[in-house]
Backbone as CSV, one residue per row, in Angstrom:
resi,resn,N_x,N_y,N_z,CA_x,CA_y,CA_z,C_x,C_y,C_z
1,UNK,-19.778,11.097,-2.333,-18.712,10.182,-1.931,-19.044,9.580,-0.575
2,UNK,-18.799,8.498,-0.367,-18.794,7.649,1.254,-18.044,8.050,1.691
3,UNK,-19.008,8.496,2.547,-18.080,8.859,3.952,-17.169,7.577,4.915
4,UNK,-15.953,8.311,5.037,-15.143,6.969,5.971,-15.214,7.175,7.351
5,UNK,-14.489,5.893,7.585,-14.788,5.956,9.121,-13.836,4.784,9.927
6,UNK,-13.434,4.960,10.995,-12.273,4.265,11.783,-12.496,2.335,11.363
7,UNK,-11.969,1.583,10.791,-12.086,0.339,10.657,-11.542,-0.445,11.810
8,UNK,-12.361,-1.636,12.272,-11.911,-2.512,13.181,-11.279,-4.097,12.298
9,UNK,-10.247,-4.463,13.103,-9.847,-5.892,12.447,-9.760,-6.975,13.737
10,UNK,-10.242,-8.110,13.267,-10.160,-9.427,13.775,-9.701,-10.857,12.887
11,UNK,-8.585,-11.738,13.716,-8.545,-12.844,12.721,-9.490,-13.889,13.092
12,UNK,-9.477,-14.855,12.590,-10.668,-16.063,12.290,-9.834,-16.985,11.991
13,UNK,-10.318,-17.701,12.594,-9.920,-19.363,11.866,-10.763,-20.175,11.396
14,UNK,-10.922,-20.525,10.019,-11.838,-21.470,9.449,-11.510,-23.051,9.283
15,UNK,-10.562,-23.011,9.932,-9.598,-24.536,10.323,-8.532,-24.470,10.868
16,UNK,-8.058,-25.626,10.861,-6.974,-26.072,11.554,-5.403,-25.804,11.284
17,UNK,-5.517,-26.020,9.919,-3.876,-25.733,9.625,-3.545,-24.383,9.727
18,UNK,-2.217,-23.834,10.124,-1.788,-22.720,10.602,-1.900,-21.536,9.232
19,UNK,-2.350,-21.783,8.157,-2.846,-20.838,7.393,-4.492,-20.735,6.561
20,UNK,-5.000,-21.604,7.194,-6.419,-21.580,7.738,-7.238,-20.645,8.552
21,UNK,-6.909,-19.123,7.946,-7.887,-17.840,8.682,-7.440,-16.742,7.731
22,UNK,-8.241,-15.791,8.742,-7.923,-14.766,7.460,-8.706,-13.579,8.661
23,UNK,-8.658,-12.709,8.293,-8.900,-10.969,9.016,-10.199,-10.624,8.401
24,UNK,-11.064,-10.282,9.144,-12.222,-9.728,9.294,-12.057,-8.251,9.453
25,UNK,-12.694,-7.665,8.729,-12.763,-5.838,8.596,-14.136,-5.644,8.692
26,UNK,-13.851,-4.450,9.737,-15.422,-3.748,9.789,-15.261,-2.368,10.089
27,UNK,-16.543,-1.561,9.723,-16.010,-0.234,10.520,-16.720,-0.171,12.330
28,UNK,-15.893,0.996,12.656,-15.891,0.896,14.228,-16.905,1.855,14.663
29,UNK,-17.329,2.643,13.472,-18.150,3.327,13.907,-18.223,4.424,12.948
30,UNK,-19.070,5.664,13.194,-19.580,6.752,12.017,-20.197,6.253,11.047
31,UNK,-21.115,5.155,10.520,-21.286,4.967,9.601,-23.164,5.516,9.635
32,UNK,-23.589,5.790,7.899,-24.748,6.323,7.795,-25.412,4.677,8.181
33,UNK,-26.763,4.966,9.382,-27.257,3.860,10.028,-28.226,3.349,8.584
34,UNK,-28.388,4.327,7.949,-29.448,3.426,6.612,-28.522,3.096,5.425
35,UNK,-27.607,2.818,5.542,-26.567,2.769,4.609,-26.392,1.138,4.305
36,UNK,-26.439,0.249,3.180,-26.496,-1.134,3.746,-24.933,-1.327,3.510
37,UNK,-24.499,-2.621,4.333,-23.334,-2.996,4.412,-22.822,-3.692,3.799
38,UNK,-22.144,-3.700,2.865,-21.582,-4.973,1.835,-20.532,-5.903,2.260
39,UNK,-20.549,-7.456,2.344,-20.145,-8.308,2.581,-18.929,-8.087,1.594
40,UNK,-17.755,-8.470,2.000,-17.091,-8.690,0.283,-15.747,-9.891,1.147
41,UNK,-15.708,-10.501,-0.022,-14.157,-11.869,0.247,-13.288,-11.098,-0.795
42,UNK,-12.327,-11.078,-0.144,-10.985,-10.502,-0.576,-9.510,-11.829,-0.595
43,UNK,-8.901,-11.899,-1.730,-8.689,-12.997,-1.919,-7.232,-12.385,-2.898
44,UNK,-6.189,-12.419,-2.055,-4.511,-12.084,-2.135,-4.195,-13.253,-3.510
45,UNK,-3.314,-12.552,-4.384,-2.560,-13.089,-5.380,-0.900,-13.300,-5.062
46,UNK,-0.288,-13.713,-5.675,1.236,-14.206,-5.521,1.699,-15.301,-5.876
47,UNK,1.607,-15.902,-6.927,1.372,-17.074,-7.858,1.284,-18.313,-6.739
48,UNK,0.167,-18.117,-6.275,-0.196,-19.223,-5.309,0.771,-19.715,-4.391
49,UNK,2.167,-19.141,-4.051,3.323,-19.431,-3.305,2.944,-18.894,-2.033
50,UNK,3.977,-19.154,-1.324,4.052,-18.639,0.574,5.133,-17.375,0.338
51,UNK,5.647,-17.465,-0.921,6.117,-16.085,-1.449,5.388,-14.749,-0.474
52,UNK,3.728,-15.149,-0.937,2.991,-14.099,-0.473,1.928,-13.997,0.395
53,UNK,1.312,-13.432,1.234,0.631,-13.496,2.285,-0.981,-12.760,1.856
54,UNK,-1.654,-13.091,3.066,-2.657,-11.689,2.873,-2.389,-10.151,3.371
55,UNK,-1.272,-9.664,4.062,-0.916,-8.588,4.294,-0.596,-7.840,2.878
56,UNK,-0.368,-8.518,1.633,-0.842,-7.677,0.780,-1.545,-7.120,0.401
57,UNK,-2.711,-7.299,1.116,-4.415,-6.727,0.690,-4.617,-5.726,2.072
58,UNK,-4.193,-6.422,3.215,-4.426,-5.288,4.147,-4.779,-3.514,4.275
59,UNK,-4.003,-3.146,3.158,-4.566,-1.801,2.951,-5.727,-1.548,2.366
60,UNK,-6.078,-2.677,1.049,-7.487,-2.558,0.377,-8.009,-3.101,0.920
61,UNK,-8.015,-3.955,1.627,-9.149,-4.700,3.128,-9.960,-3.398,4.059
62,UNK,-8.508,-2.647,4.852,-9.072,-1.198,5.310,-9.637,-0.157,4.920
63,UNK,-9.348,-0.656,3.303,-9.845,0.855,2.863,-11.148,0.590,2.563
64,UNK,-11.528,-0.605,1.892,-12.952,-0.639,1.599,-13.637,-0.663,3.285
65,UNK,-13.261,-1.078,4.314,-13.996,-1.701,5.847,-14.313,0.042,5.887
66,UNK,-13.357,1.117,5.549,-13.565,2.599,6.125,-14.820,3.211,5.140
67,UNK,-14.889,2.465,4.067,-15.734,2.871,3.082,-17.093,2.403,3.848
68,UNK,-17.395,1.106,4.630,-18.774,0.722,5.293,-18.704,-0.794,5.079
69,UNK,-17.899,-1.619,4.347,-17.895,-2.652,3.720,-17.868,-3.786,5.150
70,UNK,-18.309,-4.852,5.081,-17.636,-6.178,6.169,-16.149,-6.861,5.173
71,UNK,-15.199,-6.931,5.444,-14.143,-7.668,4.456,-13.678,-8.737,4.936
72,UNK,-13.970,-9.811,4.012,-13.392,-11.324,4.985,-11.798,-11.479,3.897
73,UNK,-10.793,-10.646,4.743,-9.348,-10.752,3.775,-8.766,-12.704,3.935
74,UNK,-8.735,-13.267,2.890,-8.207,-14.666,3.196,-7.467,-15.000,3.204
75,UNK,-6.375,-15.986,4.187,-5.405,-16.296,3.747,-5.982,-18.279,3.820
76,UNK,-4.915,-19.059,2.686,-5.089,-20.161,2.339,-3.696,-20.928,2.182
77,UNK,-3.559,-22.242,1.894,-2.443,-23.133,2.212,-2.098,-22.871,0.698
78,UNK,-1.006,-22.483,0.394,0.013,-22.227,-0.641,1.106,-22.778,-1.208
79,UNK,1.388,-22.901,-2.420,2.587,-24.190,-2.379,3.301,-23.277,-2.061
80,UNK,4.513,-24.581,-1.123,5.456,-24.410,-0.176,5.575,-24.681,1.280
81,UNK,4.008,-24.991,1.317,3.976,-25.338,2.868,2.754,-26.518,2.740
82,UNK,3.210,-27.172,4.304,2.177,-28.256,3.967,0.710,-28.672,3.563
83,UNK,0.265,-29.319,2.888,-1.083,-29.298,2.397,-1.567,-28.569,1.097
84,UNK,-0.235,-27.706,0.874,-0.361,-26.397,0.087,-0.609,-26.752,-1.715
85,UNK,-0.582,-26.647,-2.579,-1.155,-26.696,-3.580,-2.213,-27.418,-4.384
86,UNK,-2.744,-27.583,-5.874,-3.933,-27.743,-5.810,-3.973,-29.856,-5.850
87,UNK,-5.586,-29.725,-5.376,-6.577,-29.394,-5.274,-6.741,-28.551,-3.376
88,UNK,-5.988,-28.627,-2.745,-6.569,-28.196,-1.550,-6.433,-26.868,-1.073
89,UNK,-5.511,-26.434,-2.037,-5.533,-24.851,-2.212,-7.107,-24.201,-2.202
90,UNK,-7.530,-25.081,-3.519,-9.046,-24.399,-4.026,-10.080,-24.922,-3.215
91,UNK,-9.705,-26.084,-2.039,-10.718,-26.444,-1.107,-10.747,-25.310,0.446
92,UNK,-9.855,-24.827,0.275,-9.218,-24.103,1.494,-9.907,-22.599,1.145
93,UNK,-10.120,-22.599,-0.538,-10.842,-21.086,-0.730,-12.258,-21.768,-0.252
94,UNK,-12.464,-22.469,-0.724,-14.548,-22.598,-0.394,-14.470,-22.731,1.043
95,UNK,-13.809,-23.222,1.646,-13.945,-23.684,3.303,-14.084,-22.183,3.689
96,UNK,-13.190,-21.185,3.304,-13.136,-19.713,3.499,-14.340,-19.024,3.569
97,UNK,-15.300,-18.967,1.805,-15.967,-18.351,1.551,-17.020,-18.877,2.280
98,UNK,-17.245,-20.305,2.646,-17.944,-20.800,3.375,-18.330,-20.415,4.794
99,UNK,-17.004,-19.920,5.568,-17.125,-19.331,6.832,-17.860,-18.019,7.492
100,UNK,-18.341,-17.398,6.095,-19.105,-16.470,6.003,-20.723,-16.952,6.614
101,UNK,-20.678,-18.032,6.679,-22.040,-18.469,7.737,-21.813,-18.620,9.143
102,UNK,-20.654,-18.657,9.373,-20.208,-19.598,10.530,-19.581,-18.273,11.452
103,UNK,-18.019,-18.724,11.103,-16.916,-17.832,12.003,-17.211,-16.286,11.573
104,UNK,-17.670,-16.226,10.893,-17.305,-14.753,10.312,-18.197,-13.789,11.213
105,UNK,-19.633,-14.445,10.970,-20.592,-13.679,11.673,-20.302,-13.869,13.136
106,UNK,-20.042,-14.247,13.670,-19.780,-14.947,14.853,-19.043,-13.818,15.239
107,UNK,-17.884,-13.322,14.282,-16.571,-12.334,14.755,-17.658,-10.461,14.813
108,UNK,-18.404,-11.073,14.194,-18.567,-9.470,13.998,-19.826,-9.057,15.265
109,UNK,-20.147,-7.398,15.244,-21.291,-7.121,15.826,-22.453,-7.736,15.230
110,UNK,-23.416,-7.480,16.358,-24.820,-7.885,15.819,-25.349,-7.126,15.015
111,UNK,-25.153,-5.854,15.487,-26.134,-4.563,14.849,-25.674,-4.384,13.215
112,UNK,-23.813,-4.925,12.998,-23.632,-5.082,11.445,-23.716,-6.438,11.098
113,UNK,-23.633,-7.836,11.223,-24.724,-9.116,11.218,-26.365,-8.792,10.692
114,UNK,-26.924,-7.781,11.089,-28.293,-7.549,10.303,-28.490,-6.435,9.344
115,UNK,-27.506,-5.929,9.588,-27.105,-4.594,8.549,-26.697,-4.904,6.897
116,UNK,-25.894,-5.878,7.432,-24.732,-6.403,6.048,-25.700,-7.410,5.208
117,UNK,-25.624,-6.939,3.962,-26.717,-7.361,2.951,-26.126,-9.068,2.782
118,UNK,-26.395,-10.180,3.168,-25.788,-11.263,2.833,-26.213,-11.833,1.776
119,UNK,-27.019,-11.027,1.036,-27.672,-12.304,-0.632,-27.156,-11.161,-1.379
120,UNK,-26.251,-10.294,-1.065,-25.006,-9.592,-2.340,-23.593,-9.673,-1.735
121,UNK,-23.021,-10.843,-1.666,-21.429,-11.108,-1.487,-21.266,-10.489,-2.729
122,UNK,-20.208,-9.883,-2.500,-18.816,-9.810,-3.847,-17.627,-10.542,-3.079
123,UNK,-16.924,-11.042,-4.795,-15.657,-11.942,-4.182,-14.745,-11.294,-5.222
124,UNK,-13.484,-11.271,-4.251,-12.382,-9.964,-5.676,-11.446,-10.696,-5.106
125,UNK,-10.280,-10.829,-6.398,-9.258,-11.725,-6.481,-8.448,-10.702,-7.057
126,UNK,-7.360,-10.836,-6.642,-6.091,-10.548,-7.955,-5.334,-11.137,-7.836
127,UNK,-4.962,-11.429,-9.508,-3.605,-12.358,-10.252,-4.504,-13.880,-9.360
128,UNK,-2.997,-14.480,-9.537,-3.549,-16.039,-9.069,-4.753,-15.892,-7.662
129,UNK,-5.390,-15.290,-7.194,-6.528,-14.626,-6.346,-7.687,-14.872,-7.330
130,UNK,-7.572,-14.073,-8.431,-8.821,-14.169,-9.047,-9.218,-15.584,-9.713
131,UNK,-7.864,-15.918,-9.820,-8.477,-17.641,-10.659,-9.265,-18.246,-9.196
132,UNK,-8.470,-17.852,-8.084,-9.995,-19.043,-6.844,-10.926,-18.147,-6.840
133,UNK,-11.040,-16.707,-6.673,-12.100,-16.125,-7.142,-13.151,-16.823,-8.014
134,UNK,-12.961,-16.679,-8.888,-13.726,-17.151,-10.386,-14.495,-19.270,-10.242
135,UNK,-13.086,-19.578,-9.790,-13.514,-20.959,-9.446,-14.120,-21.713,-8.495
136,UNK,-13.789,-20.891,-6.901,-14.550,-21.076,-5.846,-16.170,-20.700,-5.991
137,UNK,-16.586,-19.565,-6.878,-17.716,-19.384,-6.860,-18.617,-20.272,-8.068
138,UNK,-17.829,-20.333,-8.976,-18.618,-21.371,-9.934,-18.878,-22.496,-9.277
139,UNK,-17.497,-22.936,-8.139,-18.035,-24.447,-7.468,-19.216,-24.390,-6.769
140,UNK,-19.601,-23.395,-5.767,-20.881,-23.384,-5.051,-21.639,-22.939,-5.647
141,UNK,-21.660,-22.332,-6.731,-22.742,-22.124,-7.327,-23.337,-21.054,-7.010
142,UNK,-22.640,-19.904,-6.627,-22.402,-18.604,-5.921,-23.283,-18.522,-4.645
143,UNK,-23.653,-19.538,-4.081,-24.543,-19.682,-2.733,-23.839,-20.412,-1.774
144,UNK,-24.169,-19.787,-0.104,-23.305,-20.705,0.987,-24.859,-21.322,1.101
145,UNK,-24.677,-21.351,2.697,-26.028,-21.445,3.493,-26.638,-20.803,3.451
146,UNK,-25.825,-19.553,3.720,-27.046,-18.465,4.296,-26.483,-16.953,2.870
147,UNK,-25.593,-16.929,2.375,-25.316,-15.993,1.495,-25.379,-16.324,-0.079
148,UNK,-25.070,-15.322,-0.842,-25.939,-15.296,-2.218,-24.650,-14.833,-2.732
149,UNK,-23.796,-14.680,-3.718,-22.646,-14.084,-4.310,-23.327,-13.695,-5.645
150,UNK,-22.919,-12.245,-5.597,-23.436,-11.681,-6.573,-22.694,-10.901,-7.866
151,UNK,-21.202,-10.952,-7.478,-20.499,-10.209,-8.109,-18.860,-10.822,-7.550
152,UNK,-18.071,-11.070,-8.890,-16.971,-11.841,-9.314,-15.976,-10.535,-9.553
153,UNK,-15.287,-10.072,-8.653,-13.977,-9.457,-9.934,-12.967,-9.637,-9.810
154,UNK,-12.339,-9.982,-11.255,-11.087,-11.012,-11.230,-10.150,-9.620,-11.595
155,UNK,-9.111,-9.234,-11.089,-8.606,-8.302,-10.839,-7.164,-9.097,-11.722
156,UNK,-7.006,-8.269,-12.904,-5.592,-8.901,-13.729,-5.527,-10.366,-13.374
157,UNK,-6.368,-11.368,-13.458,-6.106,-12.926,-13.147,-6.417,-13.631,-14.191
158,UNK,-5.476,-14.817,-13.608,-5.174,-16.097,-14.285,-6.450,-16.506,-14.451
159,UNK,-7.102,-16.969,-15.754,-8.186,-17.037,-15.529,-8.229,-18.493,-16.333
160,UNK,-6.576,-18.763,-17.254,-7.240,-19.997,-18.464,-5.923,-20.384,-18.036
161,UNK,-5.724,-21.516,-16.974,-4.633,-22.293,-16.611,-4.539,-23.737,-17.605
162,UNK,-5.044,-23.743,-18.648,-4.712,-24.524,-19.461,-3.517,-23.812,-20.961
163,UNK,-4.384,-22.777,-21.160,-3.826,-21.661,-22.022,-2.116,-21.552,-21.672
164,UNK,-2.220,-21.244,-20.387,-1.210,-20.818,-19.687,-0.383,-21.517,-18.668
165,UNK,-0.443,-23.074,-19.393,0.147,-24.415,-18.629,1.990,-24.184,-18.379
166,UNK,2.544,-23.745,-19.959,3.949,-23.495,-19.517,4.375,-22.535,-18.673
167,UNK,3.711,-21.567,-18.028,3.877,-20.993,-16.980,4.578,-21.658,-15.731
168,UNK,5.621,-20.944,-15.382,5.711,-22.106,-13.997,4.846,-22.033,-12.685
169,UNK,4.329,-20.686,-12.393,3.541,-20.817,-11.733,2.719,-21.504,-11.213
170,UNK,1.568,-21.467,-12.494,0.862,-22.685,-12.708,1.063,-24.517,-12.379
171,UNK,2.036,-24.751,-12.822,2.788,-26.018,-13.364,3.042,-26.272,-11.665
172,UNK,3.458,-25.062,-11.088,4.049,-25.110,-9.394,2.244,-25.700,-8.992
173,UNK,1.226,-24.868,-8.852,0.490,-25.148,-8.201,-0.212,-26.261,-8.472
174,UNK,-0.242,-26.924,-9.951,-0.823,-27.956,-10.171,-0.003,-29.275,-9.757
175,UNK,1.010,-29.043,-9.457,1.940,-30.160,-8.949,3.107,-31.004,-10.404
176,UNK,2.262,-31.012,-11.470,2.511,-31.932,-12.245,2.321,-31.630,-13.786
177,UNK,3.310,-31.280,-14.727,2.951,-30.705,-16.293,1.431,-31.215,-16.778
178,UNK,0.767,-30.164,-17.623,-0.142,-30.472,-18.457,-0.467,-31.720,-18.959
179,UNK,0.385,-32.202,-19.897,0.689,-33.414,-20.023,0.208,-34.379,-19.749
180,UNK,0.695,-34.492,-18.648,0.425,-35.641,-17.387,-0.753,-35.188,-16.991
181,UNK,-1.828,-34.101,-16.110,-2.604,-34.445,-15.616,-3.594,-33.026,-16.950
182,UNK,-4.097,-33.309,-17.954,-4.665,-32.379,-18.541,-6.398,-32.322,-17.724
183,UNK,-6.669,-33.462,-17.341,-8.080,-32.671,-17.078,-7.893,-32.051,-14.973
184,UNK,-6.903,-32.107,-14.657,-6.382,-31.052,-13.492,-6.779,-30.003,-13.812
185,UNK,-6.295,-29.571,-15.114,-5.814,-28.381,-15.040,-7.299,-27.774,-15.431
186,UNK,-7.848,-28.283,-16.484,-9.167,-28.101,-17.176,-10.254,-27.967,-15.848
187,UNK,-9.879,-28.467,-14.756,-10.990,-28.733,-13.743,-10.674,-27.072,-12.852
188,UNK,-9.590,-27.071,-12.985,-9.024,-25.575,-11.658,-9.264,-24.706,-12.859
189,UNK,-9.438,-24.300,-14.107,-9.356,-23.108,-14.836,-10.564,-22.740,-15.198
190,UNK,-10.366,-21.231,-14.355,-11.570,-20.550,-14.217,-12.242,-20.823,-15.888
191,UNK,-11.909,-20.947,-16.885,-12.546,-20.522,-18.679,-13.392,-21.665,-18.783
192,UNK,-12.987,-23.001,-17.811,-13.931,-24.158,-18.187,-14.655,-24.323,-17.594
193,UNK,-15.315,-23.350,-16.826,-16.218,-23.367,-15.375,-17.670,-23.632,-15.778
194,UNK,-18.737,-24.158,-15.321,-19.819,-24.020,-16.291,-20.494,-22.694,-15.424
195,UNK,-21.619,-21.737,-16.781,-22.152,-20.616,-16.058,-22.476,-20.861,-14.391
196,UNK,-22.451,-19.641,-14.028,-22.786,-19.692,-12.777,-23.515,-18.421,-12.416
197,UNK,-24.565,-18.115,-11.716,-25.238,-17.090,-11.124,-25.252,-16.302,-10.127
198,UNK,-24.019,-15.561,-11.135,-23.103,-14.355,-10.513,-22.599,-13.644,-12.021
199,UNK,-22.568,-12.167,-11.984,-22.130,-11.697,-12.757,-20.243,-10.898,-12.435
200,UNK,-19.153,-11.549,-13.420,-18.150,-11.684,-13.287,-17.243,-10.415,-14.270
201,UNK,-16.412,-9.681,-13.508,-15.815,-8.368,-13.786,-14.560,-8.836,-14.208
202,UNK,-13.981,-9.086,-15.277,-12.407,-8.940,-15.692,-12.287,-8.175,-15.577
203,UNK,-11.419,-7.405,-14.617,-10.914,-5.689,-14.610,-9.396,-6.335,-14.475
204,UNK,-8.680,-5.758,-15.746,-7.395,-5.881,-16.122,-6.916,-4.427,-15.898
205,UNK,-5.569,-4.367,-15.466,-4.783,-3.256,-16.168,-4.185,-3.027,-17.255
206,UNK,-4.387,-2.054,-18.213,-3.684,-2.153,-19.761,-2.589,-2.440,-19.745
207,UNK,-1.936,-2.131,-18.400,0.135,-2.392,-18.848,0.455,-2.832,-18.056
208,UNK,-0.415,-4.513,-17.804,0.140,-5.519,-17.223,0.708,-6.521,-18.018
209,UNK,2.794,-6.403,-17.448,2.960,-7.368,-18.192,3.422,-8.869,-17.502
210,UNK,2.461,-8.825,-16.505,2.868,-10.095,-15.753,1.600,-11.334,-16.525
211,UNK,0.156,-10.744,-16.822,-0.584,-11.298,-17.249,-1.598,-10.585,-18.299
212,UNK,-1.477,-10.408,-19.949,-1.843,-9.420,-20.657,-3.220,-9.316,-20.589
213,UNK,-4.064,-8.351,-21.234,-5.099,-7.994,-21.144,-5.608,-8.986,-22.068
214,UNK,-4.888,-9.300,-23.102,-5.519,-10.554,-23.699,-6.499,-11.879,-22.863
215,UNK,-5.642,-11.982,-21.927,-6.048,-13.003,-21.638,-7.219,-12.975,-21.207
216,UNK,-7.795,-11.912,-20.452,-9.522,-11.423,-20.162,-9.960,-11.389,-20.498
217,UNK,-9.615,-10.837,-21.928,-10.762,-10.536,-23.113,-10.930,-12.029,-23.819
218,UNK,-10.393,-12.389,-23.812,-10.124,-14.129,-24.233,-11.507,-15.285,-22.902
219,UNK,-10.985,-15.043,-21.827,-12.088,-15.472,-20.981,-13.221,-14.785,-21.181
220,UNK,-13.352,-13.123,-20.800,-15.246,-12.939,-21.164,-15.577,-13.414,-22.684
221,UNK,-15.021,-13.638,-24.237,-15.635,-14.035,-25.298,-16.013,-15.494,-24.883
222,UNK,-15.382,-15.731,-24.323,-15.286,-18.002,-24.351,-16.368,-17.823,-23.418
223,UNK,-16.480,-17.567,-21.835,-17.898,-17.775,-20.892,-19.071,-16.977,-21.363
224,UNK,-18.848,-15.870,-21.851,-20.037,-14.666,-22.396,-21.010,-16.355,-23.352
225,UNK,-20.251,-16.430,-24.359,-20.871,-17.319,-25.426,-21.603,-18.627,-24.913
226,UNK,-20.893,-18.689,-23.580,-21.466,-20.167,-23.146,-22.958,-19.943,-21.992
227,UNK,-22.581,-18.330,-21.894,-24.252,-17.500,-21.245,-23.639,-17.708,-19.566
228,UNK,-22.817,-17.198,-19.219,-22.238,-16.557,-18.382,-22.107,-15.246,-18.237
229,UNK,-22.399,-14.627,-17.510,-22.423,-12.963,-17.404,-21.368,-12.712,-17.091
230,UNK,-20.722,-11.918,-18.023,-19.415,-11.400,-17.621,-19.007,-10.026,-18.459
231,UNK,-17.806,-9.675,-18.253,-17.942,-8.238,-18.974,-16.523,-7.721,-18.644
232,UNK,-15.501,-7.142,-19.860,-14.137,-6.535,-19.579,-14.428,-4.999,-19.241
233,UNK,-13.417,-5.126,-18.342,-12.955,-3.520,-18.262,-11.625,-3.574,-18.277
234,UNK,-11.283,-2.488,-18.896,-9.610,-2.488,-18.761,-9.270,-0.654,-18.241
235,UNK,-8.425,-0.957,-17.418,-8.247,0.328,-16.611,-6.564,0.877,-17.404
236,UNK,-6.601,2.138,-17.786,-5.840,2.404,-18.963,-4.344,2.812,-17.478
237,UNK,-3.278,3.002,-18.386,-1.929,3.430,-18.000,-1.404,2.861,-16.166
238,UNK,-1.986,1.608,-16.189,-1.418,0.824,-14.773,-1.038,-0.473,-15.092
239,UNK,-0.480,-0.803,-14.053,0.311,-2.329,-14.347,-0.105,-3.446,-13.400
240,UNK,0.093,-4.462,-13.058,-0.176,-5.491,-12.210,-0.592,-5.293,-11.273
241,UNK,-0.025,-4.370,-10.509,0.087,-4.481,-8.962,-0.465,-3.216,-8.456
242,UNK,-0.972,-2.579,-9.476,-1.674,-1.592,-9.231,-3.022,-1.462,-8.104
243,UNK,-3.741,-2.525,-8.382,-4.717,-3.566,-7.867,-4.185,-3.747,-6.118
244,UNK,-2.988,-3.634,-5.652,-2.886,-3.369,-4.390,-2.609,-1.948,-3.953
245,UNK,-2.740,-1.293,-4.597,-2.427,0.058,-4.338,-3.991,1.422,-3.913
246,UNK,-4.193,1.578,-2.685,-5.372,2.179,-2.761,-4.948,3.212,-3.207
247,UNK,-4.326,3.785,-3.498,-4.340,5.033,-4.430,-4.971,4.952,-6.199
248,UNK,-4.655,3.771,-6.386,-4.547,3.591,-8.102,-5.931,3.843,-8.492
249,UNK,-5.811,3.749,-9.743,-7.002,4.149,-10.817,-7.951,2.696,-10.589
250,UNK,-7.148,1.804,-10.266,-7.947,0.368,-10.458,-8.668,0.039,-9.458
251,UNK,-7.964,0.476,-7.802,-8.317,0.515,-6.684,-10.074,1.381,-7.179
252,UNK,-9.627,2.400,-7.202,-10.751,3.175,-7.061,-11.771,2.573,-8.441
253,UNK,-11.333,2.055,-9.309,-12.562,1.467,-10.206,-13.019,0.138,-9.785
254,UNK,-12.165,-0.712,-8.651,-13.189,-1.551,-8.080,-14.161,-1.323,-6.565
255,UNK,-13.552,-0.268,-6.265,-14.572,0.866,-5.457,-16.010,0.784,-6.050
256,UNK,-15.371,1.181,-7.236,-16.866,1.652,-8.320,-17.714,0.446,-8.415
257,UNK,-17.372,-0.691,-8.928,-17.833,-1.821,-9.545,-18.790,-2.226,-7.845
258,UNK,-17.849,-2.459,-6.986,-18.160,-2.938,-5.672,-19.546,-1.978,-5.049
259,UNK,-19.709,-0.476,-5.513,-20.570,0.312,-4.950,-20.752,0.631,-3.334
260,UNK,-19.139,0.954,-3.321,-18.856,1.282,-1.992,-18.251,2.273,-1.524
């Protein structure tokens, strides 16, 4: 087991508008010096509203930073506030994942700056999290400048916002019914993404009934076929929100997946 160890936090700003940053996690110290450091973007769900913040992740931010991890926790413009829904929602995730060249390193030590493996990002989403998950990285093409994304896990997420247009959620963040703007929606949903080179984790909970397990298994058959690497797991007797809970079964199976 990894050994833990005291985590440090810092915020960042990757722009201008007042929800333009996000918290940097690192550990503060004790860590094995040959141990490599994993980069990871952490990326808060809450049906894309100001409903919800990134202080929902804060505990799985710390817990993986105590595990050895660097964690760039994000927060982004959300409908409800200005600038907030899509398309600049999903520009506000790449500007993010992007900062991982820039502000991020900038925030951290040097000695973890050469430590932290940067051509294996992982990016983990849950619920509406994992759909910019899934979509921010297909847009770059899982590469910044200087980093490599190597691993996708969409944690119980929205993954086929066409599928799932009468949702209001959805309908909230796209601004405008199906209907009216169908290739919107086709453009933000993670299922129509073309492959990308990164291999992508549906890790659902079985007794989620905010977003069913169907719907994962529905995304890895549709991208698998189109030669996208991807692959279900379903984590038995938890529900939605399990996924913020470092105690849970899911917590600790994206521990696993993450190799941290």
């Amino acid at each position: 087991m990894t050994k833990k160890c005291a985590a440090h936090r810092v915020k960042v700003e990757y722009g201008s508008a007042p929800s333009q940053f996000g918290h940097v996690y690192h550990a503060s110290g004790g860590l094995d010096p040959q141990a490599p450091i994993r980069p990871i973007v952490l990326i808060h769900g809450g049906y894309w509203t100001t409903e919800f913040g990134l202080t929902i992740e804060t505990a799985i931010a710390r817990q993986f930073a105590e595990r050895g991890a660097v964690v760039w926790n994000i927060e982004y413009r959300r409908v409800g506030e200005e600038g907030g829904g899509w398309p600049t929602t999903g520009r506000d995730v790449l500007a993010a994942i992007g900062a991982l060249d820039g502000p991020v390193r900038s925030a951290l030590p040097a000695e973890v700056v050469e430590r932290a493996d940067w051509s294996s990002v992982a990016v983990v989403g849950h619920s509406a999290g994992g759909q910019l998950a899934v979509w921010g990285t297909a847009q770059l093409r899982a590469v910044t400048r200087n980093c490599r994304i190597t691993t996708v896990i969409a944690q119980s997420a929205a993954l086929d916002l066409e599928g799932g247009a009468d949702r209001q959620s959805i309908r909230g963040l796209m601004g405008r019914p199906h209907a009216e703007i169908p290739h919107r929606y086709r453009e933000a949903s993670p299922i129509s993404q073309e492959p990308f080179p990164a291999h992508v984790v549906a890790l659902h909970a079985e007794d989620d009934t905010a977003i069913p397990v169907a719907s994962s298994r529905h995304y890895v058959e549709t991208v698998t076929a189109r030669g996208q690497s991807a692959e279900l797991i379903v984590v038995p007797g938890e529900g939605h929100d399990a996924f913020v809970d470092p105690r849970s079964a899911s917590t600790r199976q994206t521990v696993r997946l993450l190799g941290i």
